[in-house]
Backbone atoms as SQL, in Angstrom:
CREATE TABLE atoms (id INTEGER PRIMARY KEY, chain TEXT, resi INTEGER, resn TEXT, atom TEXT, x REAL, y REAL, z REAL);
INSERT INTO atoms VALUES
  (1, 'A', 1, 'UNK', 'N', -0.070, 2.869, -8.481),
  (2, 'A', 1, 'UNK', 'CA', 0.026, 4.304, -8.445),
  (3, 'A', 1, 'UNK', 'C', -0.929, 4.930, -9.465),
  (4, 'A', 2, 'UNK', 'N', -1.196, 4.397, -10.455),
  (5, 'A', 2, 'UNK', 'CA', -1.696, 4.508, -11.595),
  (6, 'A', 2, 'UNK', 'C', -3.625, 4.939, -11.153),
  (7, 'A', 3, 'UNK', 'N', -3.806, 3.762, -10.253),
  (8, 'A', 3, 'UNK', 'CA', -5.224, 3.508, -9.499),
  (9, 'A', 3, 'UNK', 'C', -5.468, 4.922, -8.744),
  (10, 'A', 4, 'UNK', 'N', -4.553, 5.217, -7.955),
  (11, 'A', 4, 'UNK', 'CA', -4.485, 6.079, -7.166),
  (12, 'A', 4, 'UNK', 'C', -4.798, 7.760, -7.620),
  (13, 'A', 5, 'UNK', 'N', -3.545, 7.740, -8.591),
  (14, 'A', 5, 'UNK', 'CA', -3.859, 8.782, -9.370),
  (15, 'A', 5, 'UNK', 'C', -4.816, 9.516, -10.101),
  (16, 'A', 6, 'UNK', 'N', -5.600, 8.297, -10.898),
  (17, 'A', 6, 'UNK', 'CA', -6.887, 8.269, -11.418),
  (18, 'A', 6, 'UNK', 'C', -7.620, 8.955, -10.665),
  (19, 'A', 7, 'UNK', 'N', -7.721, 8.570, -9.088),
  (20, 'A', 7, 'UNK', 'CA', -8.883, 9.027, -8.294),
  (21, 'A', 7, 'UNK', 'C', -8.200, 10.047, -7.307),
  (22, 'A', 8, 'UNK', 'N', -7.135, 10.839, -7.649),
  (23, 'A', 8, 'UNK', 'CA', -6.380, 11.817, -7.593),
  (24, 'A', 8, 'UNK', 'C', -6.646, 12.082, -5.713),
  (25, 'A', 9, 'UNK', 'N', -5.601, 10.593, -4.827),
  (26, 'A', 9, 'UNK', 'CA', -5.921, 10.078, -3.736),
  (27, 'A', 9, 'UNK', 'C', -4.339, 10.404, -3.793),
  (28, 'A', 10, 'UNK', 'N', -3.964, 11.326, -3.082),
  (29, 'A', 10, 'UNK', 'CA', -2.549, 11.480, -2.381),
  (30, 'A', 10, 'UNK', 'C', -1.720, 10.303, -1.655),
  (31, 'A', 11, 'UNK', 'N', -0.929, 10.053, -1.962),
  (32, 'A', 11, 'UNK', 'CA', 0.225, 8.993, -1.349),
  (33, 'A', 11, 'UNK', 'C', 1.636, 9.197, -1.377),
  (34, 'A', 12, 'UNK', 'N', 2.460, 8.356, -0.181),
  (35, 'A', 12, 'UNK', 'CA', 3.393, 8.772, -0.295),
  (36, 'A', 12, 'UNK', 'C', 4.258, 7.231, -1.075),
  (37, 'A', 13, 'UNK', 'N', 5.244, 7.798, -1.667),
  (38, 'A', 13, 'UNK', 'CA', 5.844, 6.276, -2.316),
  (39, 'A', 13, 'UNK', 'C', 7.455, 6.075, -1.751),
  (40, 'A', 14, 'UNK', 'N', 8.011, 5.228, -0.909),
  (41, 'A', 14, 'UNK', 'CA', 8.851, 4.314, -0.585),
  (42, 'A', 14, 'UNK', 'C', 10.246, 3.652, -1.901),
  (43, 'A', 15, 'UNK', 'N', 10.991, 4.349, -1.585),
  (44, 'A', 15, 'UNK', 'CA', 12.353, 3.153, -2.118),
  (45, 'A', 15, 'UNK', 'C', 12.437, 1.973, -1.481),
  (46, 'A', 16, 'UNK', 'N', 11.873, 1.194, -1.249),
  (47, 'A', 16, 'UNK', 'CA', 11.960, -0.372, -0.845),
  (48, 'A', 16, 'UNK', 'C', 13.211, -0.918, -1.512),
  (49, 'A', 17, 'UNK', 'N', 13.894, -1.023, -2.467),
  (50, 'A', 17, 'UNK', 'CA', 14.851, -1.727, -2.929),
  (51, 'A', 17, 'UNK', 'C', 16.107, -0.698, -2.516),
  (52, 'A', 18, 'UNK', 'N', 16.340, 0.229, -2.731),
  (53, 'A', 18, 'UNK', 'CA', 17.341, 1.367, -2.209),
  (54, 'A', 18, 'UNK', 'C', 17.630, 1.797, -0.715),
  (55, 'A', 19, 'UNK', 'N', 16.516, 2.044, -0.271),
  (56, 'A', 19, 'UNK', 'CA', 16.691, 2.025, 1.046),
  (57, 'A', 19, 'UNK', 'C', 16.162, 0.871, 2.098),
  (58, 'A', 20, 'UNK', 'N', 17.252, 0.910, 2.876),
  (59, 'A', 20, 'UNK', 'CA', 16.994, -0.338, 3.871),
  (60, 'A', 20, 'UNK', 'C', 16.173, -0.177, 4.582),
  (61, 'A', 21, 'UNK', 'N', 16.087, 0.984, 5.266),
  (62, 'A', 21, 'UNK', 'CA', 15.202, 0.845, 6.586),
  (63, 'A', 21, 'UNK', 'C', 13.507, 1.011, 5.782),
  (64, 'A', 22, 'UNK', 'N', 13.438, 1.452, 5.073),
  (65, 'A', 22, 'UNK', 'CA', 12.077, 1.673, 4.450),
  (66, 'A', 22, 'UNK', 'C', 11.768, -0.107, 4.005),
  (67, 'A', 23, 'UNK', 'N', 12.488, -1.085, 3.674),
  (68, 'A', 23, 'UNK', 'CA', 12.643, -2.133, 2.880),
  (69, 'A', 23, 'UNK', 'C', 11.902, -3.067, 4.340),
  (70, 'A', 24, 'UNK', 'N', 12.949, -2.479, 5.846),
  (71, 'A', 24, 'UNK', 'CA', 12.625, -3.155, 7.035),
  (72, 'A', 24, 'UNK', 'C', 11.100, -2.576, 7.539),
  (73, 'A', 25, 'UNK', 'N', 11.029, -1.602, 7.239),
  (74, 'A', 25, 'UNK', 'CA', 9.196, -0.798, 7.725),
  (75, 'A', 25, 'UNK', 'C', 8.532, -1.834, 6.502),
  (76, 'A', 26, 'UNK', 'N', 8.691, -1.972, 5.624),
  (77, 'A', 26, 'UNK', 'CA', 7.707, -3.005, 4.980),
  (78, 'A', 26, 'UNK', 'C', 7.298, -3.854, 5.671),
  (79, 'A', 27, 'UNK', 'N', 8.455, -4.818, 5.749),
  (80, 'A', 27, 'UNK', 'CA', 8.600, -5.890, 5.894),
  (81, 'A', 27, 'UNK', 'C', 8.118, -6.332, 7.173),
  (82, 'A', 28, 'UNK', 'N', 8.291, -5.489, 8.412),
  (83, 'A', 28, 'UNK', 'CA', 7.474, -5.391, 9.206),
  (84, 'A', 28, 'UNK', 'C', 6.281, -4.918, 9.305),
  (85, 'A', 29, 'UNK', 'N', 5.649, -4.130, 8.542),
  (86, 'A', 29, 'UNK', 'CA', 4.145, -3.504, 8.667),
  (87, 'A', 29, 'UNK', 'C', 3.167, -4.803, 7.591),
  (88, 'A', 30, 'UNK', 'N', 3.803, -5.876, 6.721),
  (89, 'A', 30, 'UNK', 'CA', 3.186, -6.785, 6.087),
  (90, 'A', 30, 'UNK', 'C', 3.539, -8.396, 5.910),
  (91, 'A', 31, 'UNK', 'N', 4.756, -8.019, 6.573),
  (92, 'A', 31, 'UNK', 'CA', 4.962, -9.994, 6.986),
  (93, 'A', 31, 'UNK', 'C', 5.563, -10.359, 5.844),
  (94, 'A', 32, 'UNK', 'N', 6.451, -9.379, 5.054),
  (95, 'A', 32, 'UNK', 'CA', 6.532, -10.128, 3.797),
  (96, 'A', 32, 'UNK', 'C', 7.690, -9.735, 2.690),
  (97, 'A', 33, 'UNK', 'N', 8.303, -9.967, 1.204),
  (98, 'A', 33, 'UNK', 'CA', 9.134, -9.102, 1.231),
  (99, 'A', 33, 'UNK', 'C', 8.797, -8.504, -0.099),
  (100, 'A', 34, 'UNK', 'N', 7.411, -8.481, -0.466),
  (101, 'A', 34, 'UNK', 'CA', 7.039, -8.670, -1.743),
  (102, 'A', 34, 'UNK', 'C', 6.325, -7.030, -1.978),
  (103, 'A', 35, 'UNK', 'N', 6.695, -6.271, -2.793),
  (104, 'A', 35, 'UNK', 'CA', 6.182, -4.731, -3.084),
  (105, 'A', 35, 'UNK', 'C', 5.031, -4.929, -4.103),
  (106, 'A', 36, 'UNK', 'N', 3.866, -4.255, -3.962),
  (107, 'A', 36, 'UNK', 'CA', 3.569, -2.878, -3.716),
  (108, 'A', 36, 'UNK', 'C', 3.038, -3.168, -1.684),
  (109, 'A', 37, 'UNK', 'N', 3.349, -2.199, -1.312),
  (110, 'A', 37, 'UNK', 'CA', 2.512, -2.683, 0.512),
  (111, 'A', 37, 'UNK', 'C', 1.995, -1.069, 0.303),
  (112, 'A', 38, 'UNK', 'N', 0.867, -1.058, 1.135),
  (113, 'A', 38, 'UNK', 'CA', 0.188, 0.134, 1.259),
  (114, 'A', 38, 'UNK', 'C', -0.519, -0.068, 2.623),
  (115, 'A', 39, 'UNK', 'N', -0.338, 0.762, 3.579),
  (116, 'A', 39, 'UNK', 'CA', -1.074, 1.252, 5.085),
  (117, 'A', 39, 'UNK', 'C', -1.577, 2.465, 4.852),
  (118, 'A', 40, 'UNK', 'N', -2.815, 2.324, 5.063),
  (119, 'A', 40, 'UNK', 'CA', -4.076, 3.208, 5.134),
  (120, 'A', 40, 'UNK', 'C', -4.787, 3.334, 6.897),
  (121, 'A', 41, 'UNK', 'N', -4.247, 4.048, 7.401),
  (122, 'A', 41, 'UNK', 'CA', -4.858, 4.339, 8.657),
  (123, 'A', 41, 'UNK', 'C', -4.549, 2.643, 10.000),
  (124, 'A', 42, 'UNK', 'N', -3.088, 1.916, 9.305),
  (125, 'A', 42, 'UNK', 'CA', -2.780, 1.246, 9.755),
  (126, 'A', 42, 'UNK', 'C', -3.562, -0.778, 9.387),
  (127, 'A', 43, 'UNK', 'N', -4.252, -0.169, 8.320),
  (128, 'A', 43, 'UNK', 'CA', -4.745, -0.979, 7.541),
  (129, 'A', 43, 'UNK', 'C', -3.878, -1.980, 6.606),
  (130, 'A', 44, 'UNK', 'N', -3.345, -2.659, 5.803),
  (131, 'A', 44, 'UNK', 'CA', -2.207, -3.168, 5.596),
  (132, 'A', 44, 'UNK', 'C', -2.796, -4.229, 4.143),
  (133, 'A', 45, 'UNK', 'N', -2.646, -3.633, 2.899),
  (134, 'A', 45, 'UNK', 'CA', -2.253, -4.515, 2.131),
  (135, 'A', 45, 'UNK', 'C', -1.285, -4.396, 0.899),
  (136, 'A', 46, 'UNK', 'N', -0.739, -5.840, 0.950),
  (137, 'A', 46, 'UNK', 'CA', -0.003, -6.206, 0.428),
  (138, 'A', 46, 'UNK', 'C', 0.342, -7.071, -0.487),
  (139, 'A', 47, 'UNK', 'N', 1.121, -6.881, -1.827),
  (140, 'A', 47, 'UNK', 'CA', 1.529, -7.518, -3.232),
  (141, 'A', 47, 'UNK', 'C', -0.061, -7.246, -3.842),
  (142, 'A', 48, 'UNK', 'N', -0.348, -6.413, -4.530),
  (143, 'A', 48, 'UNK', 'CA', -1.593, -6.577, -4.872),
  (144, 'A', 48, 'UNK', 'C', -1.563, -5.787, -6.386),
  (145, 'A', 49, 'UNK', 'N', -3.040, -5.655, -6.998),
  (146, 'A', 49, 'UNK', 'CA', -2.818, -5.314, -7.917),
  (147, 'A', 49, 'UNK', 'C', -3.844, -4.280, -8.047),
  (148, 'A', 50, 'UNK', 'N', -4.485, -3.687, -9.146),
  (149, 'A', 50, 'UNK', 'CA', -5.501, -2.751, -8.963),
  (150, 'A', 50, 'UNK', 'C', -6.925, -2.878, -8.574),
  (151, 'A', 51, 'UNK', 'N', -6.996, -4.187, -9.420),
  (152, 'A', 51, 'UNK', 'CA', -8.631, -4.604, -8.846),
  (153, 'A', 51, 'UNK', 'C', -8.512, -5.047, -7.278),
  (154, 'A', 52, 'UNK', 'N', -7.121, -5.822, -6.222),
  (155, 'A', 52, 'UNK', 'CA', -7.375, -6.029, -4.828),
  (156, 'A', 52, 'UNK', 'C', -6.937, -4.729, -4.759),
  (157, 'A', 53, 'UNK', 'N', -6.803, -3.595, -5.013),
  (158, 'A', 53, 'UNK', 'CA', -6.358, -2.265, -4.235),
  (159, 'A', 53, 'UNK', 'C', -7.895, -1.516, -4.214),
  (160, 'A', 54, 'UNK', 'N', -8.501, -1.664, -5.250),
  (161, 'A', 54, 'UNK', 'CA', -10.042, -1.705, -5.662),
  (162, 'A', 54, 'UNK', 'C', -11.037, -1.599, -4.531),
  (163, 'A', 55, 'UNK', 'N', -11.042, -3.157, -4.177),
  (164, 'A', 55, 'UNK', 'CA', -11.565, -4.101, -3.389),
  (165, 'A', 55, 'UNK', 'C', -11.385, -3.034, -1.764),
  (166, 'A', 56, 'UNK', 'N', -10.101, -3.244, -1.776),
  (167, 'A', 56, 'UNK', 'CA', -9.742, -3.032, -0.409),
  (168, 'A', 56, 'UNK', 'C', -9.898, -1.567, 0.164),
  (169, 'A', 57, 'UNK', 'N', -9.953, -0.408, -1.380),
  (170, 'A', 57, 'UNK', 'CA', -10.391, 1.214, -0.874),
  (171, 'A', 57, 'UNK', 'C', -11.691, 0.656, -0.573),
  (172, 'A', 58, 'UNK', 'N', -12.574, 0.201, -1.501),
  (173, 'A', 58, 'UNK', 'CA', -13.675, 0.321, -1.454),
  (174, 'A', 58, 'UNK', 'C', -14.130, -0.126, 0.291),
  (175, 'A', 59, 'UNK', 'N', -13.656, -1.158, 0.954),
  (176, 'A', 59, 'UNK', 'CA', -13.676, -1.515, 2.464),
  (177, 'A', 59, 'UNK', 'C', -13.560, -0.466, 3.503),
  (178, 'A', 60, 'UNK', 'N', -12.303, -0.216, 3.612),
  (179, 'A', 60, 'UNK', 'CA', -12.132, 0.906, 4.514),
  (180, 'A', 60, 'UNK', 'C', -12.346, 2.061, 4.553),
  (181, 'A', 61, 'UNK', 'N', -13.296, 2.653, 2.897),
  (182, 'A', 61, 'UNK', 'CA', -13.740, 3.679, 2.771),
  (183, 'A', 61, 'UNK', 'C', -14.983, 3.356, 3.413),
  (184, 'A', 62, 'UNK', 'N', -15.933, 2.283, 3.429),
  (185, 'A', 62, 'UNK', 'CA', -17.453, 1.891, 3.957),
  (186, 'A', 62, 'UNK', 'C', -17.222, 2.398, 5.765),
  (187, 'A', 63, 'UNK', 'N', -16.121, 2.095, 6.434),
  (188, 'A', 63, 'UNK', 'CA', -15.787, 2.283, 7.685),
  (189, 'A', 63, 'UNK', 'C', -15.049, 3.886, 8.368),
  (190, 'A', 64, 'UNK', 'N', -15.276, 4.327, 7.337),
  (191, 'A', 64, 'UNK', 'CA', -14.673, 5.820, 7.439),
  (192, 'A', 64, 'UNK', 'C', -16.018, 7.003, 7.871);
């Protein structure tokens, strides 16, 4: 969130542990049960940290 903010990139943020059905939209949109997950235009990554969140704007921004 921290990454995000910096580059003052709007998002929305998820109770994954509190709420269930948000916990089940994870878990289905990344195969997995592990947080942070982020979908970008149906793009999908997941457990990551700032430098692969980095990595991965920098991708789908080249295709935009």
């Amino acid at each position: 969130m921290n990454w995000l903010d910096a580059r003052d990139i709007k998002y929305e943020t998820l109770d994954v542990i509190g709420d269930k059905e948000a916990f089940d939209e994870m878990v289905e949109l990344s195969g997995q049960t592990l947080a942070p997950v982020i979908d970008v235009d149906g793009k999908i990554l997941a457990d990551f940290g700032p430098e692969q969140l980095e990595t991965f704007w920098n991708k789908i921004s080249e295709t935009k």
